[in-house]
DOLUMSE-725490 format. One record per residue (C-alpha): residue in one letter; x, z, y. Coordinates in pm, whole numbers. Layout:
BEGIN
<code:a east:X up:Z north:Y> $
...
! end
This chain:
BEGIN
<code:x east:1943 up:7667 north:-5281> $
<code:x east:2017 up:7344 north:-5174> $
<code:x east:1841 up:6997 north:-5269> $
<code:x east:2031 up:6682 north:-5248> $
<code:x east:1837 up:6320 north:-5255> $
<code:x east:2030 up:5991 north:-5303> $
<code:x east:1894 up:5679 north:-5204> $
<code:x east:1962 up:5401 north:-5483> $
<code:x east:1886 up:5043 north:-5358> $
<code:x east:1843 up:4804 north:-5624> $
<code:x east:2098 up:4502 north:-5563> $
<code:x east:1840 up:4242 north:-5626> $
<code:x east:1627 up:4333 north:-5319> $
<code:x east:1883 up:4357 north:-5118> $
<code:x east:1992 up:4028 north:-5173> $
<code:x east:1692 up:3871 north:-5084> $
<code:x east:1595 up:4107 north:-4803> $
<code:x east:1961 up:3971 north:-4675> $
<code:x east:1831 up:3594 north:-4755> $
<code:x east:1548 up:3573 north:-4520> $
<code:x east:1765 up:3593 north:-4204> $
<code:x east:2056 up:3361 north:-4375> $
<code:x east:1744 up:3110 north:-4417> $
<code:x east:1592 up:3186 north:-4040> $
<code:x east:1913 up:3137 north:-3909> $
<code:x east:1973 up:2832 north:-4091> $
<code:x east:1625 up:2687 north:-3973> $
<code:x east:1714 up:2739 north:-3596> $
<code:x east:2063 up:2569 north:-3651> $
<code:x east:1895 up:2261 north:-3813> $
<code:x east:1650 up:2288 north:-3531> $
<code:x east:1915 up:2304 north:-3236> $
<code:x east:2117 up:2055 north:-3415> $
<code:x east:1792 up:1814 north:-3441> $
<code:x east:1717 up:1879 north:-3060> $
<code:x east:2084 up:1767 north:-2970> $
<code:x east:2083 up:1479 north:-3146> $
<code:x east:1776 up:1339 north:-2981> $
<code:x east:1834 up:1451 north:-2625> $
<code:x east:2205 up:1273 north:-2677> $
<code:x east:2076 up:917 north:-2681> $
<code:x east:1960 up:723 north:-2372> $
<code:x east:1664 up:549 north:-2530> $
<code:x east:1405 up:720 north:-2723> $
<code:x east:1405 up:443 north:-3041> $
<code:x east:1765 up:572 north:-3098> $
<code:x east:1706 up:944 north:-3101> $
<code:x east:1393 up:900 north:-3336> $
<code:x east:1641 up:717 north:-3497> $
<code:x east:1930 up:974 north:-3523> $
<code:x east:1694 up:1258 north:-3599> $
<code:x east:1533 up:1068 north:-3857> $
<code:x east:1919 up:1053 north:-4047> $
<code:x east:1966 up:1397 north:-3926> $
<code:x east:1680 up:1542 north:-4136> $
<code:x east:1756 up:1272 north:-4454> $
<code:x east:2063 up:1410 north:-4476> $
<code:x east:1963 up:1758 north:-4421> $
<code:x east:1685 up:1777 north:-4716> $
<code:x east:1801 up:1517 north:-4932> $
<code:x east:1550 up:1267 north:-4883> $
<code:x east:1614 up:940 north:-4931> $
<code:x east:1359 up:823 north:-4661> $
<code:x east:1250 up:997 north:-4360> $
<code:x east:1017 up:773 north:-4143> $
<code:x east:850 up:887 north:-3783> $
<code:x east:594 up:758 north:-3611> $
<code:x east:424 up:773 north:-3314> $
<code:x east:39 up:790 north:-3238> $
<code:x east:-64 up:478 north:-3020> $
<code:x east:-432 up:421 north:-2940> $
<code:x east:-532 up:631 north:-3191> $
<code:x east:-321 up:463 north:-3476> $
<code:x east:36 up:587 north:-3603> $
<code:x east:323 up:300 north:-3508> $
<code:x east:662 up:350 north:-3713> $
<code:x east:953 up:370 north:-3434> $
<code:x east:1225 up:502 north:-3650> $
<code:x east:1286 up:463 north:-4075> $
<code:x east:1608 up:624 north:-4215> $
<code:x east:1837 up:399 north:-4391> $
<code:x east:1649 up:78 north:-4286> $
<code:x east:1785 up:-124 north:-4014> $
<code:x east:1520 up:-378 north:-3962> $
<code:x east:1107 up:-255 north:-4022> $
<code:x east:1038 up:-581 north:-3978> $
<code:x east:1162 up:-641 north:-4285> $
<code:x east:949 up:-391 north:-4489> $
<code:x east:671 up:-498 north:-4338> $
<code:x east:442 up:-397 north:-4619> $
<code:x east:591 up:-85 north:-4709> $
<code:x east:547 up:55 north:-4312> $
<code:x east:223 up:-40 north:-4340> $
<code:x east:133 up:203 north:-4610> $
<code:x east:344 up:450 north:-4448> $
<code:x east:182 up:383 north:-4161> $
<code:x east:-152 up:470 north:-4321> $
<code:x east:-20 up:773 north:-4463> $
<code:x east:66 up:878 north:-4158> $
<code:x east:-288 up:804 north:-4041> $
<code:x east:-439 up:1027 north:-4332> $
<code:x east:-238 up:1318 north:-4187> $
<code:x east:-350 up:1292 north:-3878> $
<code:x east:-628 up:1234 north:-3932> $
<code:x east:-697 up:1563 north:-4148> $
<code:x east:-485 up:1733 north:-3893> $
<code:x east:-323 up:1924 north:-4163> $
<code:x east:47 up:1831 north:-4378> $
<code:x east:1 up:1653 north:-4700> $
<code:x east:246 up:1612 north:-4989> $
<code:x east:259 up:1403 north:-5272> $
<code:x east:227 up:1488 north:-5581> $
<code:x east:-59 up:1763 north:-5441> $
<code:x east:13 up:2101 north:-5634> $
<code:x east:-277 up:2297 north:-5843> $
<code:x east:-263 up:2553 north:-5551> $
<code:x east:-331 up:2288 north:-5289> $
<code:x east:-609 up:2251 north:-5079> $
<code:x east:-873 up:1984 north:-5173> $
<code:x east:-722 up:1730 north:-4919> $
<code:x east:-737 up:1334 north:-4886> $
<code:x east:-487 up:1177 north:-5037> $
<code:x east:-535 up:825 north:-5121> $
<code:x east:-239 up:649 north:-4932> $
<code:x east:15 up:905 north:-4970> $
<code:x east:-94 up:819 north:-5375> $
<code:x east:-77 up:454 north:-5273> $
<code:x east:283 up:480 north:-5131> $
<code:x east:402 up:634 north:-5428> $
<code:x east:321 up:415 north:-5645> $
<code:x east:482 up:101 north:-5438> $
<code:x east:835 up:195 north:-5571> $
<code:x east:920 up:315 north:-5227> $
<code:x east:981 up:686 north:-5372> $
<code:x east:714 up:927 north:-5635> $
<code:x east:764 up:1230 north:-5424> $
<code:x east:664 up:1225 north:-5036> $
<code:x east:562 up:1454 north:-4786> $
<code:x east:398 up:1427 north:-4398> $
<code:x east:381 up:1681 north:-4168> $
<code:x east:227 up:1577 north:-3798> $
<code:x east:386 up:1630 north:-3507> $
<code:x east:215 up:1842 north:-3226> $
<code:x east:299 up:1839 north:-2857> $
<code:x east:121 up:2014 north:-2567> $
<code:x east:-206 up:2100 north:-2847> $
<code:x east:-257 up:1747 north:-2927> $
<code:x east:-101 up:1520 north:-3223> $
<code:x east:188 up:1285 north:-3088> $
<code:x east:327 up:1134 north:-3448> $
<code:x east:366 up:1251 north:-3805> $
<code:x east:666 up:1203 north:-4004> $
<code:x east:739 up:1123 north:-4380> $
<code:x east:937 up:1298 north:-4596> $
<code:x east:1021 up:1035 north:-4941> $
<code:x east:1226 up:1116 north:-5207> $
<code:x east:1257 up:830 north:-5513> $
<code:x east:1223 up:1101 north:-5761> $
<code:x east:965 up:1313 north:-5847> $
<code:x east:1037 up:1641 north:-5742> $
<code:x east:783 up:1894 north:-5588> $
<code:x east:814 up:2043 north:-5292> $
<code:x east:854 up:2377 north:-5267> $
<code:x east:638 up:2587 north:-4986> $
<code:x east:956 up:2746 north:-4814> $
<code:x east:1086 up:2371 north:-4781> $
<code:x east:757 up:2322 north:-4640> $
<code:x east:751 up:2578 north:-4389> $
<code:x east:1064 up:2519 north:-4272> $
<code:x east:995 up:2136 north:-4231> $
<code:x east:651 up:2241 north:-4017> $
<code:x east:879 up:2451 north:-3818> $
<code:x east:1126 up:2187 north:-3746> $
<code:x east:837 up:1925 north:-3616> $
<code:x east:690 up:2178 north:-3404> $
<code:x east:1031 up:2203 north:-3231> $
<code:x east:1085 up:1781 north:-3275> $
<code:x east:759 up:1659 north:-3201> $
<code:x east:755 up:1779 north:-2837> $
<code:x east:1135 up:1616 north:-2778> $
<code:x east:1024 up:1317 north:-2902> $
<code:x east:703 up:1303 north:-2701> $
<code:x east:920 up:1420 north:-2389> $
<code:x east:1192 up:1139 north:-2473> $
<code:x east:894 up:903 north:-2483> $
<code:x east:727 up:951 north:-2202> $
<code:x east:1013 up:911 north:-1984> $
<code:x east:1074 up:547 north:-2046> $
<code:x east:678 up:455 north:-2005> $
<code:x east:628 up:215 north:-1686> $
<code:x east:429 up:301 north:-1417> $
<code:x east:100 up:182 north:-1588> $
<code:x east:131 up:344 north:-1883> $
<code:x east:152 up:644 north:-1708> $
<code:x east:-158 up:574 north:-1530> $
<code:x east:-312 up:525 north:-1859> $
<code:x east:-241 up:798 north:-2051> $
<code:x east:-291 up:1035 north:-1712> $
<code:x east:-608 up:861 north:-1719> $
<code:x east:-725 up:911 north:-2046> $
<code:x east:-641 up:1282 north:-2035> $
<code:x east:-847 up:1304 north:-1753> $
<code:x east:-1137 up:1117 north:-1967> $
<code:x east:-1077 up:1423 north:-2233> $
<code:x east:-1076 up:1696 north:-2005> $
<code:x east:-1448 up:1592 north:-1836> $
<code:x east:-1590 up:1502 north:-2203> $
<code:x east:-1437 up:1790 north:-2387> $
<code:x east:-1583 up:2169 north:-2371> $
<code:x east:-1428 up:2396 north:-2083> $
<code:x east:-1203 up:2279 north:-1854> $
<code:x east:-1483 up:2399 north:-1583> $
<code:x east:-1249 up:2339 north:-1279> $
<code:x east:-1172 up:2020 north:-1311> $
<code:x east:-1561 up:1917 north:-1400> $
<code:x east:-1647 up:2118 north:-1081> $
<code:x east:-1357 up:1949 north:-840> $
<code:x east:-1486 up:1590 north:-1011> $
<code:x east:-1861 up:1644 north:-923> $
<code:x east:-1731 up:1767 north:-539> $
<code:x east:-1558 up:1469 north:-536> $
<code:x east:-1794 up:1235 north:-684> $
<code:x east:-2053 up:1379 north:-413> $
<code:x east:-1836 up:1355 north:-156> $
<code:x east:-1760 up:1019 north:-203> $
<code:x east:-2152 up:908 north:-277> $
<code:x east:-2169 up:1071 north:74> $
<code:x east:-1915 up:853 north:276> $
<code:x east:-2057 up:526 north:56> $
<code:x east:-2404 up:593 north:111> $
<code:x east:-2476 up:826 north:480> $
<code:x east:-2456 up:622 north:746> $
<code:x east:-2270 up:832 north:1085> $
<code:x east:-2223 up:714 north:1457> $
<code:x east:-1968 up:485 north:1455> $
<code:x east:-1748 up:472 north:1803> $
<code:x east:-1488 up:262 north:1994> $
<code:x east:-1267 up:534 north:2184> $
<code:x east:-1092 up:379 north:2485> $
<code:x east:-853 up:558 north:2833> $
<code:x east:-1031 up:525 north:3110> $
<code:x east:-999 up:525 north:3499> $
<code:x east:-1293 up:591 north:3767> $
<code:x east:-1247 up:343 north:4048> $
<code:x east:-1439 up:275 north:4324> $
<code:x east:-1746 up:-51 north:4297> $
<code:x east:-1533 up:-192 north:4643> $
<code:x east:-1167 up:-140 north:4742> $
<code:x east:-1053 up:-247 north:5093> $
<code:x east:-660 up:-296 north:5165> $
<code:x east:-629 up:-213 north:5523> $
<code:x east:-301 up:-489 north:5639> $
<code:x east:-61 up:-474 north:5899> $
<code:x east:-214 up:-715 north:6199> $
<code:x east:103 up:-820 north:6347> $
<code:x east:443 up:-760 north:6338> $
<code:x east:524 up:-408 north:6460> $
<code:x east:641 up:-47 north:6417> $
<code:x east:371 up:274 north:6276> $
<code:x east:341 up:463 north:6615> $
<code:x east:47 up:697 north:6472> $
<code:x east:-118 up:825 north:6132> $
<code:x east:-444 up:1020 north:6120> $
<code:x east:-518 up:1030 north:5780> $
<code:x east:-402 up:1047 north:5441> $
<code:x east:-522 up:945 north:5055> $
<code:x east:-817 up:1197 north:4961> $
<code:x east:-974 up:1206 north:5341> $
<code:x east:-1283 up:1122 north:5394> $
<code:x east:-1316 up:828 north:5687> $
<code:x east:-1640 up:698 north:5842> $
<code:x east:-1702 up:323 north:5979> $
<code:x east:-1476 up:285 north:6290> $
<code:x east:-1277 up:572 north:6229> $
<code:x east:-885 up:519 north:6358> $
<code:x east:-687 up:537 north:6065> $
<code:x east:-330 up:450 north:6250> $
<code:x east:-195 up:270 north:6555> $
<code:x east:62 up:69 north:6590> $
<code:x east:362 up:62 north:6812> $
<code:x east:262 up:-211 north:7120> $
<code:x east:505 up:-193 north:7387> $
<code:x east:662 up:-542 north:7273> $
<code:x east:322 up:-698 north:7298> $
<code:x east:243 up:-549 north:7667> $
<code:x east:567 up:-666 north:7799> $
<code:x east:462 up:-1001 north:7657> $
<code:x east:104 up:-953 north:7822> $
<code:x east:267 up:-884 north:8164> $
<code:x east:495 up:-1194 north:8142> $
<code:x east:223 up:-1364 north:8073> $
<code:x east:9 up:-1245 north:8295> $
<code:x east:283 up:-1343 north:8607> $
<code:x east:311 up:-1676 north:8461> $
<code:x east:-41 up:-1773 north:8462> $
<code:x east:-100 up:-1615 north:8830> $
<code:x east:187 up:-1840 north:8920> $
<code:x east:13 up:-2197 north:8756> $
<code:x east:-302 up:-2078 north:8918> $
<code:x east:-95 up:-2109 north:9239> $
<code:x east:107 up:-2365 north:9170> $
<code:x east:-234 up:-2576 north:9096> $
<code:x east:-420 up:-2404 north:9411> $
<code:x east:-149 up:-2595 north:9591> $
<code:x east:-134 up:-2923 north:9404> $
<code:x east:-500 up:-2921 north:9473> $
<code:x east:-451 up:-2875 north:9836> $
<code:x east:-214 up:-3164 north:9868> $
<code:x east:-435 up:-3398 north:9713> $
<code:x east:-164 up:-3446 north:9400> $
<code:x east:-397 up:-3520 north:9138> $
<code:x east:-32 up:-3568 north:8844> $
<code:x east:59 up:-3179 north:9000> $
<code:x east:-274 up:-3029 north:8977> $
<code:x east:-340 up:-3163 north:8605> $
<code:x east:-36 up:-3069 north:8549> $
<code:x east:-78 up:-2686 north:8652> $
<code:x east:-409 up:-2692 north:8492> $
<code:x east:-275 up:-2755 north:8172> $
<code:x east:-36 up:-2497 north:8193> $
<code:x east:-327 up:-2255 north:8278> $
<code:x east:-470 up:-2336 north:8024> $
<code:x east:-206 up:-2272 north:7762> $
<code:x east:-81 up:-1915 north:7924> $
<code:x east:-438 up:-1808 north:7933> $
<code:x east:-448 up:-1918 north:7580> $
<code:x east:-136 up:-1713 north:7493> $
<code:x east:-287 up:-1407 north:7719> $
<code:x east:-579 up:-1384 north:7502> $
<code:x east:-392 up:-1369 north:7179> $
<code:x east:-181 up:-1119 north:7296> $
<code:x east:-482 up:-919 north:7423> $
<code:x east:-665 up:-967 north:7047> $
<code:x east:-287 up:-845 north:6890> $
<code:x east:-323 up:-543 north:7127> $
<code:x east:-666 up:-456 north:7041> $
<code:x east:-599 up:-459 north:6670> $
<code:x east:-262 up:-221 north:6696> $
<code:x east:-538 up:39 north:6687> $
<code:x east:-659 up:2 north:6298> $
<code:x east:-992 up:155 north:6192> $
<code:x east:-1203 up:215 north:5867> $
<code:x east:-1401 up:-88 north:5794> $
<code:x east:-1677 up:144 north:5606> $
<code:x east:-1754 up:477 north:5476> $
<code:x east:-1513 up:582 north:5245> $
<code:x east:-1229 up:747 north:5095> $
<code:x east:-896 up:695 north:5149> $
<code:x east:-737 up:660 north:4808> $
<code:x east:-367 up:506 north:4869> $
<code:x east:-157 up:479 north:5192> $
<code:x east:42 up:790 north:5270> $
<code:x east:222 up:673 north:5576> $
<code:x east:246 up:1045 north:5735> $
<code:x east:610 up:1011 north:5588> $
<code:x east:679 up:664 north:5730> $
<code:x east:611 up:689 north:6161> $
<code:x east:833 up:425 north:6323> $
<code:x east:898 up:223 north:6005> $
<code:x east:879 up:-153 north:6027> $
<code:x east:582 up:-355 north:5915> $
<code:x east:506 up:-706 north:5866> $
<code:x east:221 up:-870 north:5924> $
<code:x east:-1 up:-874 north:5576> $
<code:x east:155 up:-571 north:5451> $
<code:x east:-98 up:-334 north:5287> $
<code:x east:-87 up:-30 north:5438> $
<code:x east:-371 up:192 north:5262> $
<code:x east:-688 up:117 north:5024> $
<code:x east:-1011 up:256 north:5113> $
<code:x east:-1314 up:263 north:4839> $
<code:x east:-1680 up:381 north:4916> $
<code:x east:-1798 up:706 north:4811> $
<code:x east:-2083 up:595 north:4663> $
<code:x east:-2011 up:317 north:4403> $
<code:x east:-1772 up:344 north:4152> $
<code:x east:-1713 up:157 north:3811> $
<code:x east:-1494 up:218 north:3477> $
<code:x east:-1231 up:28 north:3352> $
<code:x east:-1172 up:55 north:2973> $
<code:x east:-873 up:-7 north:2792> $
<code:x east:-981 up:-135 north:2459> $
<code:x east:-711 up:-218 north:2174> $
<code:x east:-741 up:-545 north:2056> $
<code:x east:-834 up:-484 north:1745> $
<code:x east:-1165 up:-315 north:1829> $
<code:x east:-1188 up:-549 north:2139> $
<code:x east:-1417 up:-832 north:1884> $
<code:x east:-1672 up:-519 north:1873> $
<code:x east:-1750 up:-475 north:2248> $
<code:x east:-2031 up:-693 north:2406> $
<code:x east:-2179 up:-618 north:2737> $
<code:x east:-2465 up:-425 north:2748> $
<code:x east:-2359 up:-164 north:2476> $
<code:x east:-2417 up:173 north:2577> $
<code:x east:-2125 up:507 north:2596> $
<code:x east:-2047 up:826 north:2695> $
<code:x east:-1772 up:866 north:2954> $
<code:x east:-1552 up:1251 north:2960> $
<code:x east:-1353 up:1279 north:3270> $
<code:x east:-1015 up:1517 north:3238> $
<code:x east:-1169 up:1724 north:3548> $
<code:x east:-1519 up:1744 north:3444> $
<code:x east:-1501 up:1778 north:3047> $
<code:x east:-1859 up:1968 north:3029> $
<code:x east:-2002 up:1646 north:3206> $
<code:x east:-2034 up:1350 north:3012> $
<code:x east:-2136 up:1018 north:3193> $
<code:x east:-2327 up:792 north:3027> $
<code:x east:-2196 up:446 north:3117> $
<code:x east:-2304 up:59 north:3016> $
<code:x east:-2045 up:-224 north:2931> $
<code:x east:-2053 up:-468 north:3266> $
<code:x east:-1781 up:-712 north:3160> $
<code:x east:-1530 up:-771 north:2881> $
<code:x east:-1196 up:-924 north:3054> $
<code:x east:-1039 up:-1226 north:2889> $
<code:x east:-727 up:-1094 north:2938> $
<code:x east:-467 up:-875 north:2786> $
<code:x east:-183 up:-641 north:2914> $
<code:x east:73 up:-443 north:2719> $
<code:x east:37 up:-88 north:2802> $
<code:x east:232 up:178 north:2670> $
<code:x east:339 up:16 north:2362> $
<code:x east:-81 up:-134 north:2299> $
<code:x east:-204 up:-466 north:2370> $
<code:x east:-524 up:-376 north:2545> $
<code:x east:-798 up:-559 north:2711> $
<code:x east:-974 up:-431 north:3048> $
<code:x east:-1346 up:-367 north:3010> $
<code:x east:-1565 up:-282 north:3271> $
<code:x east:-1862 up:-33 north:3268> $
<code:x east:-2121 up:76 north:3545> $
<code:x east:-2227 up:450 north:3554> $
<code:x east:-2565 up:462 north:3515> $
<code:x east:-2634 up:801 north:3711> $
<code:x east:-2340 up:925 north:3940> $
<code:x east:-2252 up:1356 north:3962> $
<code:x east:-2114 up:1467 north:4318> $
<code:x east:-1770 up:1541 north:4291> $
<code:x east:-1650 up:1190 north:4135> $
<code:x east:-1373 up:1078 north:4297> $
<code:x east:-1197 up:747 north:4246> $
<code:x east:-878 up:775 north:4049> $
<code:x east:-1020 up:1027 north:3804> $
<code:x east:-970 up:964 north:3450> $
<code:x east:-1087 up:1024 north:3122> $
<code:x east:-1214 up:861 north:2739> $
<code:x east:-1490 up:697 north:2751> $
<code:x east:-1645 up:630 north:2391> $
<code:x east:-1846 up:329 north:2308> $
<code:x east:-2127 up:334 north:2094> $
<code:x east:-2137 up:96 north:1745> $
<code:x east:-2351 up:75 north:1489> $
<code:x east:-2414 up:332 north:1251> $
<code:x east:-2238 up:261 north:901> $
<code:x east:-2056 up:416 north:648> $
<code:x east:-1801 up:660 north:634> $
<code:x east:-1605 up:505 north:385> $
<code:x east:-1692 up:120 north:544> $
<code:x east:-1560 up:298 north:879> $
<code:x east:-1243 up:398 north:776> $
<code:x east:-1221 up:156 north:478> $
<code:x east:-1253 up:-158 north:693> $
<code:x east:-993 up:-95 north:919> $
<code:x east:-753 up:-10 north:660> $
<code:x east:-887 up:-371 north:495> $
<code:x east:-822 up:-518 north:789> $
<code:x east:-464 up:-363 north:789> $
<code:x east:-363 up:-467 north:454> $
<code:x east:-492 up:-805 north:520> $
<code:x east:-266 up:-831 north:845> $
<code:x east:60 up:-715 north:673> $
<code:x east:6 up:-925 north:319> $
<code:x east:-60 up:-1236 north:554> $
<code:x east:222 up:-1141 north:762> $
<code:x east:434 up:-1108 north:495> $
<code:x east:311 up:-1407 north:221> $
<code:x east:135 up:-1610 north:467> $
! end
């Protein structure tokens, strides 16, 4: 036996089971249609504008005002069919406050309420209506990013109720519009009142329940900062700087002559007397013997003037005696300093002539530099903008390159009145005594030596020089 069922769908359902996506889809066209509009104009007073005429025209109002919130206050920014606001000056105002009413109540409030309303304030929307500007009105805020941008106003001149569907779909729209029209705001704000408004959602966010993270990262921040302001640090003056010895001796060429011999070289060791180098002297003993034969042939030539009794001959000779013997015994000093030795204990830091045997040399040449082993001071490069800090007698800590595990405490000698340009710095030379040598210090050894200030400040440490910075440039710049 067979059982057959048949189905019978009544035709009034199914139209209005068919009806709810008609009206859906309609809702998302008027939405699209409402977005376009606004993101087609340039400025944002235009798009509130168009929108405004897009939805009058859409649900038959004869008015459709928006406003945005500002300071906590709703301002009118666009009015359908009304060119000039200025011109209904009294009539935005109560608008205005309308708008203010719905915000404020955070909820949408139509006009004239029906029996199935909530119990809501509505003493301005009543006021509006009755100003001939239109019986039936409705406001509906606008919401972007959880927080109330603008409201807008919905007037019709005759009284007609508003139907909750119309409602809905007008609460739908805003929460789609309100977000544009914050968006299309925002981007023609100037600089400060970006600040401001980033500001004062900062203010919310630290007053306002949760939001733990940023309360936590303000409080590091804040103690941070009470930190640099308040605990004072070692404040230094970091400078280059060279080890050289307390004395330096140029050894010079004597005389004129040719490097016959070299026995040292820059690093050795050399005590007093040592020979360094000689000198080539063959042109100064061929000048000794000449002049040796000429003044053995005055003495004779006056040996026989005094013989004859010729007194004119005998000065004569005597004279030139003189003046060869003269000559003889420069020659002989010349001679005796061809042989050139270390005028103290020390080390020889410059002069490699091993390279250089039987090259000329001119008398006053410098030839090498010797420094003692046992004295040595620091010369200190200090830029001259910390240069107005340094005053002899302030104490440091000097780090050489070869001894980094040895720090030397030094004390400022001598501030140099004079500045040279060094690798793209205008420094000043400093001087500094060690006050307790290590063996192994060589001069020629370098390092950073770091001056010690007065304690201050983090933030006055870093904070003053970039003053000091600022200052420089704005004078430079604006005199």
């Amino acid at each position: 036996m067979t059982v057959s069922t048949k189905i019978t769908v009544t035709p009034k359902l199914t139209a209005v089971a068919s009806e709810a996506p008609v009206a859906r889809r309609g809702e998302r066209l008027r939405a699209v249609d409402c977005v376009n509009t606004a993101l087609a104009q340039e400025s944002f007073n235009v798009a509130a504008t168009a929108v405004a005429s897009e939805l009058a025209r859409a649900f038959d109002c004869d008015h459709v005002v928006i406003g945005m919130t500002y300071g906590g206050a709703c301002k009118l920014v666009a009015w359908s069919g009304v060119a000039d606001l200025r011109q209904e000056f009294r009539l935005a105002r109560m608008v205005a406050a309308a708008m203010d009413e719905s915000v404020d109540q955070n909820a949408t409030l139509r006009y004239p309420p029906e029996p199935d309303d909530p119990p809501r304030i509505t003493l301005m929307h009543a006021e509006l209506a009755t100003a001939g500007v239109g019986e039936s009105v409705l406001t509906i805020p606008l919401v972007a990013q959880r927080r109330i941008v603008g409201a807008m106003s919905f007037i019709r001149e005759r009284k007609v109720p508003w139907p909750h569907d119309e409602i809905a779909s007008l609460e739908n729209l805003g929460s789609v519009i309100g977000p544009v029209l914050d968006l299309k705001l925002r981007s023609q704000d100037s600089a400060f009142a970006r600040l401001r408004r980033d500001l004062t959602a900062f203010g919310h966010r630290l007053t306002k329940p949760g939001h733990y993270r940023t309360k936590l990262v303000t409080c590091g921040l804040l103690a941070l900062l009470s930190a640099a302001l308040l605990i004072p640090v070692d404040a230094n003056v970091t400078a280059p700087a060279k080890l050289e010895g307390l004395i330096q001796r140029s050894v010079t060429a004597p005389v004129d002559s040719f490097i016959k011999e070299v026995f040292v070289r820059p690093g050795d060791t050399v005590g007093q007397g040592q020979l360094l180098l000689v000198l080539a002297d063959q042109e100064l003993r061929n000048e000794q013997r000449r002049l040796e034969s000429a003044l053995a042939r005055f003495r004779s030539e006056h040996a026989s003037a005094f013989a004859q009794q010729d007194r004119a001959k005998m000065v004569e000779a005597q004279a030139r005696v003189d003046e060869t013997g003269a000559q003889l015994a420069l020659i002989e000093e010349q001679l005796a300093r061809t042989q050139v030795t270390a005028p103290f204990d020390g080390l020889v830091i410059q002069g490699d002539l091993q390279q250089q045997i039987g090259a000329p040399v001119r008398r006053g040449d410098a030839l090498m530099v010797l420094a003692p082993n046992d004295g040595f001071r620091i010369v200190l490069q200090i830029e001259d903008r910390d240069i107005k800090s340094i005053k002899p007698g302030m104490q440091g800590r000097l780090t050489l390159s070869a001894m980094p595990y040895e720090p030397l405490k030094v004390t400022i000698e001598r501030v140099t009145p004079l500045a040279r340009f060094v690798d793209g710095h205008n420094v000043f030379e400093v001087q500094a005594a060690l006050q307790k040598g290590l063996p192994g210090l060589r001069p020629g050894l370098e390092g950073v030596a770091k001056i010690s200030l007065e304690r201050r400040p983090v933030a006055l440490l870093f904070g003053g020089r970039l003053m000091e910075w600022v200052r420089f440039h704005l004078w430079t710049l604006f005199g």
